[in-house]
Residue frames relative to the residue before (quaternion, step in Angstrom):
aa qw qx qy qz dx dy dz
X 1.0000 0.0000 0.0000 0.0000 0.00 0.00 0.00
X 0.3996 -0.5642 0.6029 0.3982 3.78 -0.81 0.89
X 0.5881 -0.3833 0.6305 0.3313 3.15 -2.35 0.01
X 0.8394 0.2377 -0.1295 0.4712 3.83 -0.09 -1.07
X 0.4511 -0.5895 0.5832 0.3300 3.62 -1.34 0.27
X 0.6355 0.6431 -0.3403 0.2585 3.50 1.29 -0.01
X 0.5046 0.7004 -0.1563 0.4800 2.77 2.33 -0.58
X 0.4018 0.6849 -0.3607 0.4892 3.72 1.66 -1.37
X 0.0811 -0.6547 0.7404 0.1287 3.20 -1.10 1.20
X 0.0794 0.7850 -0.6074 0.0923 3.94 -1.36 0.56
X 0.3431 -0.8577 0.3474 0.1612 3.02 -0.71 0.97
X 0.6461 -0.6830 0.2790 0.1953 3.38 -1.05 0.27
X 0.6785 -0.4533 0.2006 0.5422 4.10 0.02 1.05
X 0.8440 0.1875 -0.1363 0.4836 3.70 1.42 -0.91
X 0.8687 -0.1115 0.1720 0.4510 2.70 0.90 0.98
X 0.7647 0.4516 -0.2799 0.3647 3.64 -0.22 -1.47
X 0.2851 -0.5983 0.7135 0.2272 3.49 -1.05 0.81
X 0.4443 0.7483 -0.4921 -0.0234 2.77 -2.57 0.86
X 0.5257 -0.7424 0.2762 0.3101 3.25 0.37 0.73
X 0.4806 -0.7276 0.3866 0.3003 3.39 -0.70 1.66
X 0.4814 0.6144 -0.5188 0.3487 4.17 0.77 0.49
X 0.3114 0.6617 -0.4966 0.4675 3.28 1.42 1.02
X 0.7397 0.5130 -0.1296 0.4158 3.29 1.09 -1.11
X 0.5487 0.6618 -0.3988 0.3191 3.80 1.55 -0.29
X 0.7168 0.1784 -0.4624 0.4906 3.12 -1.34 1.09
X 0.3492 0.6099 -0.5790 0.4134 3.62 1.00 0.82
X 0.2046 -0.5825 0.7186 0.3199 3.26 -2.25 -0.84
X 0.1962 -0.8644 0.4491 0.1128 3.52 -0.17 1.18
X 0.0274 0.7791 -0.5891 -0.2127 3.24 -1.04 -0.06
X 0.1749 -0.8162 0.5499 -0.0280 3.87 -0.30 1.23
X 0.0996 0.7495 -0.6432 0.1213 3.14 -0.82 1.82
X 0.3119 -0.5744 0.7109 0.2597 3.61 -1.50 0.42
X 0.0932 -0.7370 0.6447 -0.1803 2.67 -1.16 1.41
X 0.1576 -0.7470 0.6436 -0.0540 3.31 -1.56 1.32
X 0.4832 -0.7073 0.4687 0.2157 3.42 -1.21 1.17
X 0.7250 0.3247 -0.1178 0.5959 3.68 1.26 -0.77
X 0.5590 0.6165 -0.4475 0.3275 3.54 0.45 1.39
X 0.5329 -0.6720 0.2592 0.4441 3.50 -0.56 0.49
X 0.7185 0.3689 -0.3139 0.4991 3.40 1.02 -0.18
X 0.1395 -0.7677 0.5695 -0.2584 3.61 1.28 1.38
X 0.7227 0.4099 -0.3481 0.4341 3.51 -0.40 -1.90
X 0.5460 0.5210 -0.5668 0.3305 3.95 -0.06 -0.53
X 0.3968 0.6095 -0.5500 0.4105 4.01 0.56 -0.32
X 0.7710 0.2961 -0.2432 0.5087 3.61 0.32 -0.98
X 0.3101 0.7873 -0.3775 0.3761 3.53 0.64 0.20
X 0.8288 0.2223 0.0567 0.5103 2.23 -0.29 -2.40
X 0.2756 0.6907 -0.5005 0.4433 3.99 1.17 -0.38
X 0.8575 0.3581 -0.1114 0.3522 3.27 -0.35 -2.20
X 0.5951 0.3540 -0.4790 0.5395 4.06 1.23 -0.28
X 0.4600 0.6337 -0.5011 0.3685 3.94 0.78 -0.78
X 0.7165 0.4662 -0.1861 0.4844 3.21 0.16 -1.72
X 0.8034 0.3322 -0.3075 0.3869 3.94 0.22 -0.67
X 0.8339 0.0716 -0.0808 0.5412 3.44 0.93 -0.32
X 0.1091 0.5511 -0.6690 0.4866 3.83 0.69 1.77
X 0.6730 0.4050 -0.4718 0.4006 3.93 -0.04 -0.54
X 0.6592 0.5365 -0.2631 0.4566 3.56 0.88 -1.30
X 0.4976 -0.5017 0.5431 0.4536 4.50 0.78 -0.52
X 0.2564 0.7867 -0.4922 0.2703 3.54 0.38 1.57
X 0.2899 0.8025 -0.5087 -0.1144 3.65 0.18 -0.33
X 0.2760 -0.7337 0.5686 0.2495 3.15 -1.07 0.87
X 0.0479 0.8243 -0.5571 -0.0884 4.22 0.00 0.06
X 0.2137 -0.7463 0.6259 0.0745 3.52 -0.80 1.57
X 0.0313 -0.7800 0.6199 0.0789 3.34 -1.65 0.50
X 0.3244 -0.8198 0.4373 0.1774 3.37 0.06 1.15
X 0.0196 -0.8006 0.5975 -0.0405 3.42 -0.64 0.80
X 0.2620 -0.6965 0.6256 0.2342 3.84 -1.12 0.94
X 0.3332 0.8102 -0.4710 0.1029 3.94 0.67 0.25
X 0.7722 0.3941 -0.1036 0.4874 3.76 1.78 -0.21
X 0.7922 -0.0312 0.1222 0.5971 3.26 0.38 1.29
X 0.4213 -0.5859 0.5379 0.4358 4.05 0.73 0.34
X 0.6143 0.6541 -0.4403 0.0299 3.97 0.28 0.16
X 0.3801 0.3840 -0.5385 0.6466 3.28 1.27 1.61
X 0.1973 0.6814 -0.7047 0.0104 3.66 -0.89 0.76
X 0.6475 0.6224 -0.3878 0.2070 3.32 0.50 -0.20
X 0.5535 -0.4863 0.4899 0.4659 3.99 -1.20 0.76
X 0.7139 -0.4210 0.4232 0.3662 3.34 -1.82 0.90
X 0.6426 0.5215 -0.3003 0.4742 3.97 0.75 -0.84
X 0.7295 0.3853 -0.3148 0.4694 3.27 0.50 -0.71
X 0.6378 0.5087 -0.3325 0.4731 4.06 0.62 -0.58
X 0.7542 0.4117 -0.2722 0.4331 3.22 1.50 -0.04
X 0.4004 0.6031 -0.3559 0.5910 3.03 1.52 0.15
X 0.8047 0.4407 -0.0917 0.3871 3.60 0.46 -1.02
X 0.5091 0.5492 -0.2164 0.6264 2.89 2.00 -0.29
X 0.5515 0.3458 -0.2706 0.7092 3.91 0.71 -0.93
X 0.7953 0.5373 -0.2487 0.1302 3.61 -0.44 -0.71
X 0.7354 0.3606 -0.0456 0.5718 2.87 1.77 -1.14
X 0.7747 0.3589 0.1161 0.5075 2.76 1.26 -1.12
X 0.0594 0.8315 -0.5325 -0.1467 3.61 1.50 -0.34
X 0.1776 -0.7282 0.6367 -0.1810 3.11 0.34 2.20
X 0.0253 0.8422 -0.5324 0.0816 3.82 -1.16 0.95
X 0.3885 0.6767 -0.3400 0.5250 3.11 1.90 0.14
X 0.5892 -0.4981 0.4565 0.4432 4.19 -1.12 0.59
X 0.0289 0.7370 -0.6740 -0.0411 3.62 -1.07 0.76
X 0.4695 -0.7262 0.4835 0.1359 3.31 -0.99 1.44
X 0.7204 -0.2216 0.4992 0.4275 3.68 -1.51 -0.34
X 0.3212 -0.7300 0.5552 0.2360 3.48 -1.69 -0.16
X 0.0890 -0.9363 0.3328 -0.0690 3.00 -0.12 1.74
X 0.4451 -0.5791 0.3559 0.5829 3.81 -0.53 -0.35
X 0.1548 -0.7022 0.6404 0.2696 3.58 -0.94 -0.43
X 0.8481 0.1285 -0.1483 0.4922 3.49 0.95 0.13
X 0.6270 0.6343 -0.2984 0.3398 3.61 -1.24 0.37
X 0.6862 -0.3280 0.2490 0.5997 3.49 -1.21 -0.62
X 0.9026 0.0402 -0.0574 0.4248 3.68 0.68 -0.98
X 0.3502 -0.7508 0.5323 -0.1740 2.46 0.79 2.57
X 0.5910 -0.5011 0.5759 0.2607 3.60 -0.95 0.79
X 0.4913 -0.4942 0.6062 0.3833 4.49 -1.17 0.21
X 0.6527 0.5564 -0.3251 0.3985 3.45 0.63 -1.67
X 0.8983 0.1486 -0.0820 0.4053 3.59 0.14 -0.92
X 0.2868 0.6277 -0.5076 0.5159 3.23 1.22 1.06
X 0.6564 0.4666 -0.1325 0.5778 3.62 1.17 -1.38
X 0.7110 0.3817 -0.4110 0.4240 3.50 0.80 -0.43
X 0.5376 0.6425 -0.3536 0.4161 3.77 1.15 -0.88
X 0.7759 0.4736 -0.2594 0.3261 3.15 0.61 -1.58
X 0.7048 0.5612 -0.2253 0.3708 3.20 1.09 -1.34
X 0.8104 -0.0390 -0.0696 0.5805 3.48 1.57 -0.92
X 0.1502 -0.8832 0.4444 0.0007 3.46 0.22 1.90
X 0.6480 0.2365 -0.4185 0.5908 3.72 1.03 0.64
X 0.3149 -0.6764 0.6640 0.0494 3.06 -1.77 0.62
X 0.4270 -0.6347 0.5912 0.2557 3.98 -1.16 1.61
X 0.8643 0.0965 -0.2726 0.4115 3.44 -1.20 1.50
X 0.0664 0.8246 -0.4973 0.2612 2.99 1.45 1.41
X 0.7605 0.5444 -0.1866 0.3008 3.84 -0.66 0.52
X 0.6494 0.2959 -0.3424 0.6111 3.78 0.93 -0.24
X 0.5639 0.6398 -0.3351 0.4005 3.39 0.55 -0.90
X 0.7819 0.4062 -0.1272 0.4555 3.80 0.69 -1.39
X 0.7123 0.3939 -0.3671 0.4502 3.15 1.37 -0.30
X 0.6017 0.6351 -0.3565 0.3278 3.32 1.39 -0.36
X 0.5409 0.5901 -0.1984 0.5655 3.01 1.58 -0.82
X 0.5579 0.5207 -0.3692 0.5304 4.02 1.03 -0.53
X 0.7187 0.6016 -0.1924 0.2908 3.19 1.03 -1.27
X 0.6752 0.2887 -0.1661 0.6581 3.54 1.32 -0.44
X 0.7112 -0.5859 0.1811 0.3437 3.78 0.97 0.93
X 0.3619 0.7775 -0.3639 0.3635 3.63 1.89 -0.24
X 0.4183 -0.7908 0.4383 0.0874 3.10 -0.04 1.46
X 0.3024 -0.7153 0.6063 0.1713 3.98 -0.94 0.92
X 0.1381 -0.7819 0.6066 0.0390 2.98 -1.17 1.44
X 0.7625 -0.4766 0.1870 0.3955 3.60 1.05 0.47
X 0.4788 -0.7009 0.1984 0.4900 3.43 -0.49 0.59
X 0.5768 0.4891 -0.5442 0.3632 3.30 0.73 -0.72
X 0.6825 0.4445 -0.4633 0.3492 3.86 -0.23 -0.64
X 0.7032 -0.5019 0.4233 0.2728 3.23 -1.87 0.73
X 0.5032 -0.7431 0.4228 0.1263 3.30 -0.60 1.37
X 0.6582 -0.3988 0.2524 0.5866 3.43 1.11 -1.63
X 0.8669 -0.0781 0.2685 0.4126 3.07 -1.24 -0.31
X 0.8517 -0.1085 0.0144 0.5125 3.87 -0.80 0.73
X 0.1642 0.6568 -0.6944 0.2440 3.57 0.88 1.68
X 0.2473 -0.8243 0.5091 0.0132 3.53 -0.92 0.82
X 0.0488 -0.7796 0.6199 -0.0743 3.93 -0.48 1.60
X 0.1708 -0.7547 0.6330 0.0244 3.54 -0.48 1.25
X 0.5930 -0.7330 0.3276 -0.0609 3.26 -1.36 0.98
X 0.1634 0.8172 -0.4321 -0.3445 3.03 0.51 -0.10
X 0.8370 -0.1330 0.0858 0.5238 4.36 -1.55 -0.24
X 0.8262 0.4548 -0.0723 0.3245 2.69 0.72 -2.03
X 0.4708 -0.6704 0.3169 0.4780 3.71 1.60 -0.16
X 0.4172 0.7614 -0.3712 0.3291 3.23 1.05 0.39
X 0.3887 -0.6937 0.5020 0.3403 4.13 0.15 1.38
X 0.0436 0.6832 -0.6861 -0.2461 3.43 -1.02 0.86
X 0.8458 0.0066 0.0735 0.5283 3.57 0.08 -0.57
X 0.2852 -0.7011 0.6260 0.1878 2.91 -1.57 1.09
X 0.1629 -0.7471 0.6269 0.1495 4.17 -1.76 0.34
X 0.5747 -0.6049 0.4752 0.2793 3.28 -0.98 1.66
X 0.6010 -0.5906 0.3440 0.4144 3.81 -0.70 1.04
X 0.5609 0.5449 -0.3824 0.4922 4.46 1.09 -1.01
X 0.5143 0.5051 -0.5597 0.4088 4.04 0.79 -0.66
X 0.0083 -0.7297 0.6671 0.1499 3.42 -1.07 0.28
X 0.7143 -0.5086 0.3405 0.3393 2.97 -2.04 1.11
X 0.7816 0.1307 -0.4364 0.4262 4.25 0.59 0.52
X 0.0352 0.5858 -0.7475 0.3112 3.61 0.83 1.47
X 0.5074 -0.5393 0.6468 0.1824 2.86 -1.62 1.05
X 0.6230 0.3685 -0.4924 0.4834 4.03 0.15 -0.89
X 0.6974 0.4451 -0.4434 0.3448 4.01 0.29 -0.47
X 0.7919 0.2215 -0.3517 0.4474 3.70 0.41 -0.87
X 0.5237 0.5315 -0.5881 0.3122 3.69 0.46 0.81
X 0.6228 0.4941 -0.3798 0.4729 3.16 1.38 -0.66
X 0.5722 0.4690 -0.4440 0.5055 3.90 0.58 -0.40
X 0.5816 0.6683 -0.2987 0.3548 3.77 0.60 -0.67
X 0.6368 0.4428 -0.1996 0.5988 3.06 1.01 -1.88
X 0.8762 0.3235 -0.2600 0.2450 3.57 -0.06 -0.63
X 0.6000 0.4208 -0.4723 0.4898 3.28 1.81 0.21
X 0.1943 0.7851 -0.5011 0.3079 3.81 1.31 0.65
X 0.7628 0.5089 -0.2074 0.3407 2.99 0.75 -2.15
X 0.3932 -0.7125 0.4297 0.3912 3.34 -1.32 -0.01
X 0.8314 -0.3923 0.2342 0.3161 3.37 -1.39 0.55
């Protein structure tokens, strides 16, 4: 396992290998994302924080993942279509990876370990208890659009339970606080 998430090499929606130290002196925010989930609509969310703070060294970076319920089937081409389409999604969108399991993605092995609780832990896990969806612990990925913001320097500052949405206040202070710092 690298040390930094900056090191993680991963490729891009078309393809293009490269290692997320494209992204340093950014403020990231890394979600797995699914096209056939209820908490889908976030796309436009996270769009509208993209759009408001990308001028300021924001990057949102999506990674689609089929780890919940089959509710990413689609080829890397298609999730991008549906992304521009539905969502006129303009933020970096990544391959489809795992985010959990035996072949857990590197990236989010490093993200789990590094931060193994998540802010707005708890409705989410029980709702998900509640229809029989087995708990795989906190450190593992919960669902769909769990969110691990970055700070410049690649350093995990915090991690959001996948229900935090992108205008939860505990999220855009934390994106705040960390485009504060300096580069």
């Amino acid at each position: 396992m690298k040390n930094s998430i900056l090191d993680v090499s991963v490729k891009k929606i078309d393809g293009q290998a490269m290692t997320l130290e494209t992204f340093r002196g950014k403020v990231l925010l890394i979600v797995n994302v699914a096209s056939k989930c209820g908490l889908t609509p976030q796309y436009a969310q996270l769009e509208k924080l993209y759009q408001e703070k990308h001028a300021l060294g924001f990057e949102i970076l999506g990674f689609p993942a089929n780890n919940f319920m089959g509710q990413e089937p689609g080829t890397d081409a298609e999730i991008a279509s549906f992304c521009s389409t539905s969502y006129d999604v303009h933020f970096p969108l990544f391959s489809k990876i795992s985010v959990k399991g035996a072949d857990q993605h590197p990236l989010y092995g490093l993200l789990t370990k590094v931060r193994p609780d998540a802010v707005g832990e708890g409705p989410m896990r029980e709702r998900l208890a509640g229809y029989g969806i087995k708990d795989e612990g906190a450190s593992a990925v919960l669902w769909n659009f769990e969110k691990f913001l970055v700070a410049r320097d690649g350093t995990v500052a915090e991690r959001f339970a996948p229900d935090v949405s992108p205008q939860d206040p505990r999220l855009t202070a934390a994106v705040e606080r960390e485009l504060a710092k300096a580069a």
